[in-house]
N, CA, C and O atoms as a Maestro MAE file, in Angstrom:
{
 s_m_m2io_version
 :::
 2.0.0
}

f_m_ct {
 s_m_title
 :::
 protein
 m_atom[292] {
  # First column is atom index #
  i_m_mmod_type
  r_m_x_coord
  r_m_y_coord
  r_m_z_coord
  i_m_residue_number
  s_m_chain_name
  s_m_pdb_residue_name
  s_m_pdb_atom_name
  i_m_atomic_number
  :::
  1 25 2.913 -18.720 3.407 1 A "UNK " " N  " 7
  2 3 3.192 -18.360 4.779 1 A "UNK " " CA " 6
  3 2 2.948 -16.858 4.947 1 A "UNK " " C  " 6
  4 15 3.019 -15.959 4.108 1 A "UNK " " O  " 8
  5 25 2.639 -16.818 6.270 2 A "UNK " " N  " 7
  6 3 2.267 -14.876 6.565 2 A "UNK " " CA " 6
  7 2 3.548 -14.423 6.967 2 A "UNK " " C  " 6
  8 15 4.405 -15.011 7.626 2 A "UNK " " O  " 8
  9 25 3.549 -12.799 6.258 3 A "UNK " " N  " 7
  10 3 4.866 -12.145 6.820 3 A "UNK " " CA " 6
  11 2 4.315 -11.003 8.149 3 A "UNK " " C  " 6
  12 15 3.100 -10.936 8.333 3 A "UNK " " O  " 8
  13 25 4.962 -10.407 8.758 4 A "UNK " " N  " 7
  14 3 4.645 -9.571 10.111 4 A "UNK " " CA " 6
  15 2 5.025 -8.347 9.246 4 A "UNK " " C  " 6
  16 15 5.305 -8.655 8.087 4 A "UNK " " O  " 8
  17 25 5.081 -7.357 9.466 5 A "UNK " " N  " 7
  18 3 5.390 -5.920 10.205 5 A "UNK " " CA " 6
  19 2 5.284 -5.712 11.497 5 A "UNK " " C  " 6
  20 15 4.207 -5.685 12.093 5 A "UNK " " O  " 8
  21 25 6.625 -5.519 12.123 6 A "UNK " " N  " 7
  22 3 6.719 -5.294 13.543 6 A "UNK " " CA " 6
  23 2 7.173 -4.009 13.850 6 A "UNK " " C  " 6
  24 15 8.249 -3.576 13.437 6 A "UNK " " O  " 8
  25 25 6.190 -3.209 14.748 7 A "UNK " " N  " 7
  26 3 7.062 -1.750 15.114 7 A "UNK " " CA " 6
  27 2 7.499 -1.949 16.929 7 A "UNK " " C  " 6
  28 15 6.816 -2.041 17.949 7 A "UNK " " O  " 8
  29 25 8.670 -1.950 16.709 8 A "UNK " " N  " 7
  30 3 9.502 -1.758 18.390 8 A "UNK " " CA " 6
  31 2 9.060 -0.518 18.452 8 A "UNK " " C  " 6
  32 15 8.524 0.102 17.532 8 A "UNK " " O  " 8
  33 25 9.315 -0.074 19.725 9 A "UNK " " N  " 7
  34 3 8.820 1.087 20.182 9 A "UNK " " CA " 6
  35 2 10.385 2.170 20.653 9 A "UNK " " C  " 6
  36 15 10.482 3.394 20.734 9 A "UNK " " O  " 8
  37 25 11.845 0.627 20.978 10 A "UNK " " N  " 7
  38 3 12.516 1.248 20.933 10 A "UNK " " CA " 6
  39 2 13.493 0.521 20.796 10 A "UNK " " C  " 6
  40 15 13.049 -0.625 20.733 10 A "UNK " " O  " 8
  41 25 15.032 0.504 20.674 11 A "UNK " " N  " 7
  42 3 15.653 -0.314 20.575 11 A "UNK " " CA " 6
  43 2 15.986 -1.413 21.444 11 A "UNK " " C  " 6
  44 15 16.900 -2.161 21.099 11 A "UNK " " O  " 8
  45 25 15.280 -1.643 22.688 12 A "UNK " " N  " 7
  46 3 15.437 -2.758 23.941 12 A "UNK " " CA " 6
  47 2 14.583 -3.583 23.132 12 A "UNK " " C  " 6
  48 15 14.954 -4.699 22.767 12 A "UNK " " O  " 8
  49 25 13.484 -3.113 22.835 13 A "UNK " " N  " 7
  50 3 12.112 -4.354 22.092 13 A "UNK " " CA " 6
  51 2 12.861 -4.724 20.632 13 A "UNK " " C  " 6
  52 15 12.897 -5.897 20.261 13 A "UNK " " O  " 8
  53 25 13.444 -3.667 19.846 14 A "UNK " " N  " 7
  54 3 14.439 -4.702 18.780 14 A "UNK " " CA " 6
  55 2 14.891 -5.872 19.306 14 A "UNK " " C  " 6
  56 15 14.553 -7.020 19.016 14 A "UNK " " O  " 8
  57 25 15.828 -5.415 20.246 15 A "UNK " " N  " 7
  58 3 16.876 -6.368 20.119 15 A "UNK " " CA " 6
  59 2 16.084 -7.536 21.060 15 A "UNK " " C  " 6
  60 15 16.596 -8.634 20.843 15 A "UNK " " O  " 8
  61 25 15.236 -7.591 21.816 16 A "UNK " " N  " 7
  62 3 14.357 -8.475 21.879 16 A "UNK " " CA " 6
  63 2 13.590 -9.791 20.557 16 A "UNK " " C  " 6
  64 15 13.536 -10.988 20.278 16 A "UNK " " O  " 8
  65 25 13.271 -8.827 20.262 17 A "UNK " " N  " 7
  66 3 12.715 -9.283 19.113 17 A "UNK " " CA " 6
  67 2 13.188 -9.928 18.285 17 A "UNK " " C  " 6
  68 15 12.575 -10.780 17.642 17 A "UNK " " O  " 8
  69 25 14.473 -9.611 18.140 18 A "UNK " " N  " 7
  70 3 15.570 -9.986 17.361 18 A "UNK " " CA " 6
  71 2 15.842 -11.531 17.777 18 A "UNK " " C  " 6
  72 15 15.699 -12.599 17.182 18 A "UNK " " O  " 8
  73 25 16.382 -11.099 19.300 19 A "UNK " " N  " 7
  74 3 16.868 -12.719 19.742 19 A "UNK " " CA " 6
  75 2 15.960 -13.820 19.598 19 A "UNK " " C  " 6
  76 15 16.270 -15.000 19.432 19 A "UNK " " O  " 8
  77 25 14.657 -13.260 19.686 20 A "UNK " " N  " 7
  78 3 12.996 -14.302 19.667 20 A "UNK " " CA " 6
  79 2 13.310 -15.064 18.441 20 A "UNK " " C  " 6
  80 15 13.648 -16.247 18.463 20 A "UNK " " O  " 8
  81 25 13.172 -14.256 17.229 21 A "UNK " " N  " 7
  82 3 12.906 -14.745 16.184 21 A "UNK " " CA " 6
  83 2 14.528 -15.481 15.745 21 A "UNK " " C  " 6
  84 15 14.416 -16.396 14.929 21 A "UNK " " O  " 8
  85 25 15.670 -15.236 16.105 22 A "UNK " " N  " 7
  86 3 17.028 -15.978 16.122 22 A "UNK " " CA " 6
  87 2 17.134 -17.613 16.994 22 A "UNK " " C  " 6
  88 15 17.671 -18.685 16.712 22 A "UNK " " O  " 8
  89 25 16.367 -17.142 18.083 23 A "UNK " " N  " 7
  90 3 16.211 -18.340 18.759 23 A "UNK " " CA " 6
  91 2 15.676 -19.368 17.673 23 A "UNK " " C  " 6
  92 15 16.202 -20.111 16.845 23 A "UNK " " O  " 8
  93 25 14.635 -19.119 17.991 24 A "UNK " " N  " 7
  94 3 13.301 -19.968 16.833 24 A "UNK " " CA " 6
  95 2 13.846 -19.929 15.486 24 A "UNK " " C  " 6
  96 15 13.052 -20.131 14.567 24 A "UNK " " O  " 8
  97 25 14.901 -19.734 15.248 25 A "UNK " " N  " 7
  98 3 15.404 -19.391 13.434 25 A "UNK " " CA " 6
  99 2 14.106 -19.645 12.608 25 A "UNK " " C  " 6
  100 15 13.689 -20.508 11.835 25 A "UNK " " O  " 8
  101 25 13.698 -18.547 13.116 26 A "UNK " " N  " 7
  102 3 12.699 -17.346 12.176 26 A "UNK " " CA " 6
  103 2 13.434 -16.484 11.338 26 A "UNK " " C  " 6
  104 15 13.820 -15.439 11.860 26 A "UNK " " O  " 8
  105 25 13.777 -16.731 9.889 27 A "UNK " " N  " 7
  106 3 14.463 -15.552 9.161 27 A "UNK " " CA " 6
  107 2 13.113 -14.417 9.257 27 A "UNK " " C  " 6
  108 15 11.884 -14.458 9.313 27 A "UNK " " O  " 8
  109 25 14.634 -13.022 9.229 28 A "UNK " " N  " 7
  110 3 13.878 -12.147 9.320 28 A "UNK " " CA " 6
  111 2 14.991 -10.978 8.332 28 A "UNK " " C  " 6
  112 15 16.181 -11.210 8.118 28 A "UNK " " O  " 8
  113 25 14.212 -9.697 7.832 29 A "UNK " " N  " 7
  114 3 15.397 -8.927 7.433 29 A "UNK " " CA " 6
  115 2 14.948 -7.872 7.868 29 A "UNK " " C  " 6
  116 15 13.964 -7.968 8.602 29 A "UNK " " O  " 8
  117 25 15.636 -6.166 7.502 30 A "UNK " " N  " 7
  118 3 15.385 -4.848 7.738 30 A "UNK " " CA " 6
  119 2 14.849 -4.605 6.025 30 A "UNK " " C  " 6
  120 15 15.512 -4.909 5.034 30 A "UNK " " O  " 8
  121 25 13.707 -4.083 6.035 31 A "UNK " " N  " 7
  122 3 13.043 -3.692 5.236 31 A "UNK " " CA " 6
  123 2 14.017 -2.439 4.102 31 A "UNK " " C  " 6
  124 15 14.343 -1.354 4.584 31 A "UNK " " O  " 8
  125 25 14.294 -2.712 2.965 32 A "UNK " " N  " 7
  126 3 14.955 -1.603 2.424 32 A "UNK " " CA " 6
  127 2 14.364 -0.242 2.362 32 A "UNK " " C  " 6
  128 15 15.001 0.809 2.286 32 A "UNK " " O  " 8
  129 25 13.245 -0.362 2.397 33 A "UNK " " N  " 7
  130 3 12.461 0.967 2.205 33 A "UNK " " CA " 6
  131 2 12.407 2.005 3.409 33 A "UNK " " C  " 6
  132 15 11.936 1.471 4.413 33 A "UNK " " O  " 8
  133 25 12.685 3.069 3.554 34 A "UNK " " N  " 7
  134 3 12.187 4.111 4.601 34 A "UNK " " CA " 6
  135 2 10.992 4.113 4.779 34 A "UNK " " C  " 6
  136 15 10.503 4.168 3.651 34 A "UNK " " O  " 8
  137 25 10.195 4.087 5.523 35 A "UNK " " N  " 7
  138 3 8.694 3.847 6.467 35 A "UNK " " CA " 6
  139 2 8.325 4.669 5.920 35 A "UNK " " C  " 6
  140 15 7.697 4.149 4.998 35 A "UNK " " O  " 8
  141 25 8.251 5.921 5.807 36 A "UNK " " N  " 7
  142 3 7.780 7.635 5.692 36 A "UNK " " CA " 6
  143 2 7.801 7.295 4.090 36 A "UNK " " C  " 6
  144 15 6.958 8.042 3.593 36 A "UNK " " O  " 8
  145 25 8.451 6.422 2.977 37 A "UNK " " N  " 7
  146 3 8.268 6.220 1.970 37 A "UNK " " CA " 6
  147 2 7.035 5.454 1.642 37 A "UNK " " C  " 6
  148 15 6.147 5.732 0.836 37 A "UNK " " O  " 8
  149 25 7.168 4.414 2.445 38 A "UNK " " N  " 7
  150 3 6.303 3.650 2.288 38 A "UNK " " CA " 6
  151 2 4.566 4.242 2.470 38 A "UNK " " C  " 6
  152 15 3.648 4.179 1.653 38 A "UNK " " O  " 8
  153 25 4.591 4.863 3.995 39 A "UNK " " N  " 7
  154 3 3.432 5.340 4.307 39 A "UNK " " CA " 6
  155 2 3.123 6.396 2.936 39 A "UNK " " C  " 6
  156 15 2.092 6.056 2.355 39 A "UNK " " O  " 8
  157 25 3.758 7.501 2.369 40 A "UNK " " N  " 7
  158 3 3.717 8.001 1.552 40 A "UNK " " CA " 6
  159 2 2.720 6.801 -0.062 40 A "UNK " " C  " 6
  160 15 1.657 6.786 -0.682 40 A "UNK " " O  " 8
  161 25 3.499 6.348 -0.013 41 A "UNK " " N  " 7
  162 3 2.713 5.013 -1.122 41 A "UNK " " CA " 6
  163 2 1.533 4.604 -0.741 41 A "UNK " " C  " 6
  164 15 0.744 4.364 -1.654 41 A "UNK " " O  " 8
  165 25 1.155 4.442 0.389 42 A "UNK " " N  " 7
  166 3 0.332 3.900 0.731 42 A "UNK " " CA " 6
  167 2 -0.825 4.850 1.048 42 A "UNK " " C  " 6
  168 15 -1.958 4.402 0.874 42 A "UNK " " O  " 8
  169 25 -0.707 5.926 1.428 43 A "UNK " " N  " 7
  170 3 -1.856 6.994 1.276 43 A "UNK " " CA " 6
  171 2 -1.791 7.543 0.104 43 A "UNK " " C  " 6
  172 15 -2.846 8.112 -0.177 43 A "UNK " " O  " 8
  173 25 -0.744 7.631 -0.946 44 A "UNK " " N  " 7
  174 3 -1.423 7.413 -2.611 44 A "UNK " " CA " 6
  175 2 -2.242 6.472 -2.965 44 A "UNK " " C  " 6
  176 15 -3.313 6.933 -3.361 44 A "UNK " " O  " 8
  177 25 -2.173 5.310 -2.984 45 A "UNK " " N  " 7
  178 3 -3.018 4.608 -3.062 45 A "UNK " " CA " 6
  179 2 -4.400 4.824 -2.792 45 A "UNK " " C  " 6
  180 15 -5.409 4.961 -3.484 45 A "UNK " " O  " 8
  181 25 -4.067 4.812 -1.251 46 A "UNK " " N  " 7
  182 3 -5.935 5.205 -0.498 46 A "UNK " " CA " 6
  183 2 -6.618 6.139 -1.548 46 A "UNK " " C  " 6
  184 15 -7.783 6.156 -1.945 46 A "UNK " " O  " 8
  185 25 -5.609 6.861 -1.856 47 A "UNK " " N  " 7
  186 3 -6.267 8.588 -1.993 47 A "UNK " " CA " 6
  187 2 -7.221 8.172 -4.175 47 A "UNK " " C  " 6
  188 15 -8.370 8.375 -4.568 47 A "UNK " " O  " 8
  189 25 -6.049 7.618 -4.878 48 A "UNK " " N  " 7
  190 3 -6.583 6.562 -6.138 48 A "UNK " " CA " 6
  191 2 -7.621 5.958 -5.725 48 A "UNK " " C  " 6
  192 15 -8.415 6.132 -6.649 48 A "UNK " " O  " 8
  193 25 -8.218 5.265 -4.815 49 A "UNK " " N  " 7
  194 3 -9.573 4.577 -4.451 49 A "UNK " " CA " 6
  195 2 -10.263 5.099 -5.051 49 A "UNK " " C  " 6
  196 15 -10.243 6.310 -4.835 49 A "UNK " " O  " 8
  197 25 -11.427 4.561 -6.295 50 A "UNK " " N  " 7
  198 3 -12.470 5.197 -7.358 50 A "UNK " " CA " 6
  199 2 -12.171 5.550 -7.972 50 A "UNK " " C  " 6
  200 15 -13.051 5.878 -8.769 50 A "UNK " " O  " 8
  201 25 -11.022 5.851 -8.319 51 A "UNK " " N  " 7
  202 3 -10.411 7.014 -9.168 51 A "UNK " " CA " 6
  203 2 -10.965 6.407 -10.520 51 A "UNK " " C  " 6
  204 15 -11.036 5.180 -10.598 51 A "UNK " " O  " 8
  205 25 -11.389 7.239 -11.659 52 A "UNK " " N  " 7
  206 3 -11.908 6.715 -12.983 52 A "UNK " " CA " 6
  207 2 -10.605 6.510 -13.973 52 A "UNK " " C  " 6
  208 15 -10.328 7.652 -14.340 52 A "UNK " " O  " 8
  209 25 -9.742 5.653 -14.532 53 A "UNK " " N  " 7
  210 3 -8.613 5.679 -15.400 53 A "UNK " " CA " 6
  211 2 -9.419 5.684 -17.007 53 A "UNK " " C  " 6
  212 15 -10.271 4.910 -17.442 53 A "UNK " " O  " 8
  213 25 -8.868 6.693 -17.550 54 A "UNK " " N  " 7
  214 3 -9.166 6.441 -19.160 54 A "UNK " " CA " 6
  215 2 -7.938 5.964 -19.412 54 A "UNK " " C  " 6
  216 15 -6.993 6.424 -18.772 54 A "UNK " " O  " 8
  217 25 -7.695 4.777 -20.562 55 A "UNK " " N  " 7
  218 3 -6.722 4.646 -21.087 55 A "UNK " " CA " 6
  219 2 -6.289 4.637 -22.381 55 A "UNK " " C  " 6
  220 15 -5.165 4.335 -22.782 55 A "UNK " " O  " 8
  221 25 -7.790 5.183 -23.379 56 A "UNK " " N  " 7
  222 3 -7.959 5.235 -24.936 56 A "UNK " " CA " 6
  223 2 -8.883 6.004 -25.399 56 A "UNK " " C  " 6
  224 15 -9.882 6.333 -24.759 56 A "UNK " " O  " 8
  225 25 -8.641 6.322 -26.454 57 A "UNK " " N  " 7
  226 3 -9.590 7.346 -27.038 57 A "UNK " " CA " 6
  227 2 -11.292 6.870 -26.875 57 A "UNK " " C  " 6
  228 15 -12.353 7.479 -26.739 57 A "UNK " " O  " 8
  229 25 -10.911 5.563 -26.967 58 A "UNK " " N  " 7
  230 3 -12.565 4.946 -26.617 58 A "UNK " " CA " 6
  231 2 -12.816 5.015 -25.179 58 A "UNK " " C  " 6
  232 15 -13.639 5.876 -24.872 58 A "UNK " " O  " 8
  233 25 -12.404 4.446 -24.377 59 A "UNK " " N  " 7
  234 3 -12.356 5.240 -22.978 59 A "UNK " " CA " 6
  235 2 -13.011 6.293 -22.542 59 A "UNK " " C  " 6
  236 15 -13.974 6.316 -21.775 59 A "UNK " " O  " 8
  237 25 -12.260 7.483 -23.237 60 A "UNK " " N  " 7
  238 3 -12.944 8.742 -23.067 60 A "UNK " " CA " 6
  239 2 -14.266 9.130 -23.306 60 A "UNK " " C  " 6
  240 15 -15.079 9.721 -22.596 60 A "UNK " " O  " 8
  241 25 -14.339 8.547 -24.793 61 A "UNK " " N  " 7
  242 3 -15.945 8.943 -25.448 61 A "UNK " " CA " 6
  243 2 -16.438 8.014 -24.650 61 A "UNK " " C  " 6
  244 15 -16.964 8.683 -23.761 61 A "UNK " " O  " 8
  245 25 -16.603 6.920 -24.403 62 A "UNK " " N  " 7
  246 3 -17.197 6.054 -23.569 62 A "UNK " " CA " 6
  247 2 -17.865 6.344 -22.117 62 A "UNK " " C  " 6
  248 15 -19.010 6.134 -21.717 62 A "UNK " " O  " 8
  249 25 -16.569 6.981 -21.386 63 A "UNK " " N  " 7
  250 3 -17.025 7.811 -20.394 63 A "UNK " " CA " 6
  251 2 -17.532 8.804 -20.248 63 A "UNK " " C  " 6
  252 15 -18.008 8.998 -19.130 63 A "UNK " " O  " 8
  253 25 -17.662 9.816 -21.215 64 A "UNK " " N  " 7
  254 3 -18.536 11.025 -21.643 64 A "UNK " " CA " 6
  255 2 -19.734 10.875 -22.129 64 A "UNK " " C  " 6
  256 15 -20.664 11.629 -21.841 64 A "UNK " " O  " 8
  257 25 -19.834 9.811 -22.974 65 A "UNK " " N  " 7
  258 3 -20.957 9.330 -23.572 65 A "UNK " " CA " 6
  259 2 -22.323 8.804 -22.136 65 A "UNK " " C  " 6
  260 15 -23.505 9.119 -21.992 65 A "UNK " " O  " 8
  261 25 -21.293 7.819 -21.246 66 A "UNK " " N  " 7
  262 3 -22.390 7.614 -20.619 66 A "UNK " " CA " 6
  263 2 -22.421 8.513 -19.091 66 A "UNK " " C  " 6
  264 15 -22.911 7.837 -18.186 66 A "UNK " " O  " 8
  265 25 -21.996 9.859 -18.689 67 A "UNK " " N  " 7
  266 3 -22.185 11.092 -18.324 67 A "UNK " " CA " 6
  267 2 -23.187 11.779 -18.705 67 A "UNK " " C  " 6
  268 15 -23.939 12.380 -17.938 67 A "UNK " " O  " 8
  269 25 -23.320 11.734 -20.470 68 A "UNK " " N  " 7
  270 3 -23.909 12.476 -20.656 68 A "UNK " " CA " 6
  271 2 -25.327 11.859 -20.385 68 A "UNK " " C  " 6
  272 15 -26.052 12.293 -19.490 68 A "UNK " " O  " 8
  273 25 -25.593 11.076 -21.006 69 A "UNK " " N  " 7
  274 3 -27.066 10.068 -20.597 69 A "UNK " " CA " 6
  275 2 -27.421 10.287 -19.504 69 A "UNK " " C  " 6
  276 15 -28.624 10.544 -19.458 69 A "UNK " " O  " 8
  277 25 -26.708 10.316 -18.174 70 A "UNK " " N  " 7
  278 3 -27.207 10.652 -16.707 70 A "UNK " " CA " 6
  279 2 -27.717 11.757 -16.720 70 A "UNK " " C  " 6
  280 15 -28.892 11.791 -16.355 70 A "UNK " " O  " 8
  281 25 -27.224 12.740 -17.030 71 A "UNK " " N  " 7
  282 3 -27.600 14.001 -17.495 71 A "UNK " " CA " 6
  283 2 -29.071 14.002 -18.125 71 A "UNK " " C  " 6
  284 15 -29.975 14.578 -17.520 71 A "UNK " " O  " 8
  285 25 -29.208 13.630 -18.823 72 A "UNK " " N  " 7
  286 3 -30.821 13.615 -19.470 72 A "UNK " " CA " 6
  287 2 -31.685 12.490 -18.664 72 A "UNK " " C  " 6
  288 15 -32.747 12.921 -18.216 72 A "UNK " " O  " 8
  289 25 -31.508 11.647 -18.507 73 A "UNK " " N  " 7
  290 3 -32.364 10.623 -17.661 73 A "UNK " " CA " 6
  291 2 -33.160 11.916 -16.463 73 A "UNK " " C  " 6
  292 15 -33.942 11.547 -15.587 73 A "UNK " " O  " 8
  :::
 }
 m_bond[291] {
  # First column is bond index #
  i_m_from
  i_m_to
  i_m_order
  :::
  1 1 2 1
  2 2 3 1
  3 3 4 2
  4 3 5 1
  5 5 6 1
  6 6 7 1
  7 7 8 2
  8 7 9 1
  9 9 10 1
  10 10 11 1
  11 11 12 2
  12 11 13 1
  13 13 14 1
  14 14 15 1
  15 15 16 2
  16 15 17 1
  17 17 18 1
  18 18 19 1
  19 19 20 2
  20 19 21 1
  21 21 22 1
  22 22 23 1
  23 23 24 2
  24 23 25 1
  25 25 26 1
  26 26 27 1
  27 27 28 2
  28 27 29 1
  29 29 30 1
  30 30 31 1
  31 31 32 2
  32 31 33 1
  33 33 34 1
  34 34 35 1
  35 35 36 2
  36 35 37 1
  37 37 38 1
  38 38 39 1
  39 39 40 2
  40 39 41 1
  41 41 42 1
  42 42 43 1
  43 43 44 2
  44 43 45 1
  45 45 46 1
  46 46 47 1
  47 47 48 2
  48 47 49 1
  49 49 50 1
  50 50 51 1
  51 51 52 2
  52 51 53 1
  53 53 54 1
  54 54 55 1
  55 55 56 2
  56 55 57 1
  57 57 58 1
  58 58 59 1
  59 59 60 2
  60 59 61 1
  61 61 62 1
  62 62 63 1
  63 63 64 2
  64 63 65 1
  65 65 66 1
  66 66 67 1
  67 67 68 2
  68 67 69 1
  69 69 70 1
  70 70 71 1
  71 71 72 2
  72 71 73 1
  73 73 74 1
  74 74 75 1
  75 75 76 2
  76 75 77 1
  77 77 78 1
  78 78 79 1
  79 79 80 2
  80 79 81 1
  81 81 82 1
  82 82 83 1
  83 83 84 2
  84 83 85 1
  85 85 86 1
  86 86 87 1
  87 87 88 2
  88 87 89 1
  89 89 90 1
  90 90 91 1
  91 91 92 2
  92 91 93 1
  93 93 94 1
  94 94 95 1
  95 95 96 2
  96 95 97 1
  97 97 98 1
  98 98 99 1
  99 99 100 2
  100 99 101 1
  101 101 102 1
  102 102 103 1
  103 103 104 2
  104 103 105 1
  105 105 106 1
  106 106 107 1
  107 107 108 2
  108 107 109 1
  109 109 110 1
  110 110 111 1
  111 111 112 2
  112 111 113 1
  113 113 114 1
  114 114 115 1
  115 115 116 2
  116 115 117 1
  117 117 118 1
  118 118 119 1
  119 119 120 2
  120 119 121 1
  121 121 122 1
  122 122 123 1
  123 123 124 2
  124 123 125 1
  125 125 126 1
  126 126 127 1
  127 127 128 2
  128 127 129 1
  129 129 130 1
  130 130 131 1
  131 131 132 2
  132 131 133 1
  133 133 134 1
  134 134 135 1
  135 135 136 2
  136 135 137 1
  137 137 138 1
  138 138 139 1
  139 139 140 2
  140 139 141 1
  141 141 142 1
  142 142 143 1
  143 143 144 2
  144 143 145 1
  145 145 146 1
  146 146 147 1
  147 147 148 2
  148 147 149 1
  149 149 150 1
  150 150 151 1
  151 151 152 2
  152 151 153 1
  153 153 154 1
  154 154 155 1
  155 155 156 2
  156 155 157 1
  157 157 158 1
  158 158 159 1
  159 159 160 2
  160 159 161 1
  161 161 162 1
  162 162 163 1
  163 163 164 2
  164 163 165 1
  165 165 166 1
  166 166 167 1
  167 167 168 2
  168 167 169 1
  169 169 170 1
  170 170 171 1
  171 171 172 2
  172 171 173 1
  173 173 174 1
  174 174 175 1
  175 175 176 2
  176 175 177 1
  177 177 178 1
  178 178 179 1
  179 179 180 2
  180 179 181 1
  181 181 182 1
  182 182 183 1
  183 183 184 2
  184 183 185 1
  185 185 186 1
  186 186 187 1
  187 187 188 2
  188 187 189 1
  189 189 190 1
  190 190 191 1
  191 191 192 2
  192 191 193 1
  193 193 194 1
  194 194 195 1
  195 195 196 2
  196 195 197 1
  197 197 198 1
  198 198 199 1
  199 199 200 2
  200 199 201 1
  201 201 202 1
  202 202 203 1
  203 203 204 2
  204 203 205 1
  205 205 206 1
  206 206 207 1
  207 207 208 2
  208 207 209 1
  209 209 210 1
  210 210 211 1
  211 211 212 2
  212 211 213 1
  213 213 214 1
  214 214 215 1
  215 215 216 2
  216 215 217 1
  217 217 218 1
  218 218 219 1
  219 219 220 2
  220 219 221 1
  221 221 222 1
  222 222 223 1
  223 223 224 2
  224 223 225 1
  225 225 226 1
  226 226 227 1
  227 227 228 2
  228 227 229 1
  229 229 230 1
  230 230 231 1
  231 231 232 2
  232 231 233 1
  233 233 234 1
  234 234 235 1
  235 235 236 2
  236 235 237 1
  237 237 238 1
  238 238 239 1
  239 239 240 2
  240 239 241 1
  241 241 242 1
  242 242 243 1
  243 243 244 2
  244 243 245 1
  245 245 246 1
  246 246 247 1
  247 247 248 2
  248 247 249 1
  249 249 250 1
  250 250 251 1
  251 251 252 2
  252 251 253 1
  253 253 254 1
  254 254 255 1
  255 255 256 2
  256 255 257 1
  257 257 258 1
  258 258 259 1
  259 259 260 2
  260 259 261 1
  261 261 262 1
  262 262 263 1
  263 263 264 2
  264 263 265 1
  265 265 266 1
  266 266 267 1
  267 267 268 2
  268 267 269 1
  269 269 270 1
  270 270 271 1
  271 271 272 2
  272 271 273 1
  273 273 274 1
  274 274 275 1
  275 275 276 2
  276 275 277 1
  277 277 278 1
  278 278 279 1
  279 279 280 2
  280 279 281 1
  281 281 282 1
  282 282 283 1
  283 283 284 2
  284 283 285 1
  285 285 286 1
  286 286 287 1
  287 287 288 2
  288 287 289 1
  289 289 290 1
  290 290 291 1
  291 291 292 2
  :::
 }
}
């Protein structure tokens, strides 16, 4: 099943919202996380996109090794 993220704009559209999804017993909860945390996580992420991870000594030479080849080609 799909979950929402819903942003009210203010507390009249909460409590709207609220009764909608109570009516229809739609469980719903308040997210534990602070937003500004979250967004924070989430433009780390973006920002990791490509990012190269070594995770071993082979790794490294591996990735240097074939650097260096571009280099001469």
């Amino acid at each position: 099943m799909e979950s929402l993220t819903i942003h009210p704009q203010n507390n009249e559209q909460l409590k709207a919202i609220k009764s909608v999804l109570k009516a229809l017993k739609i469980p719903f909860y308040k997210s534990p996380y602070n937003p500004e945390y979250i967004k924070k996580i989430q433009d780390s992420e973006k920002h990791q996109e490509g990012a190269v991870i070594l995770e071993s000594e082979e790794d490294i030479s591996n990735y240097f090794k074939d650097s260096e080849s571009d280099v001469q080609d």
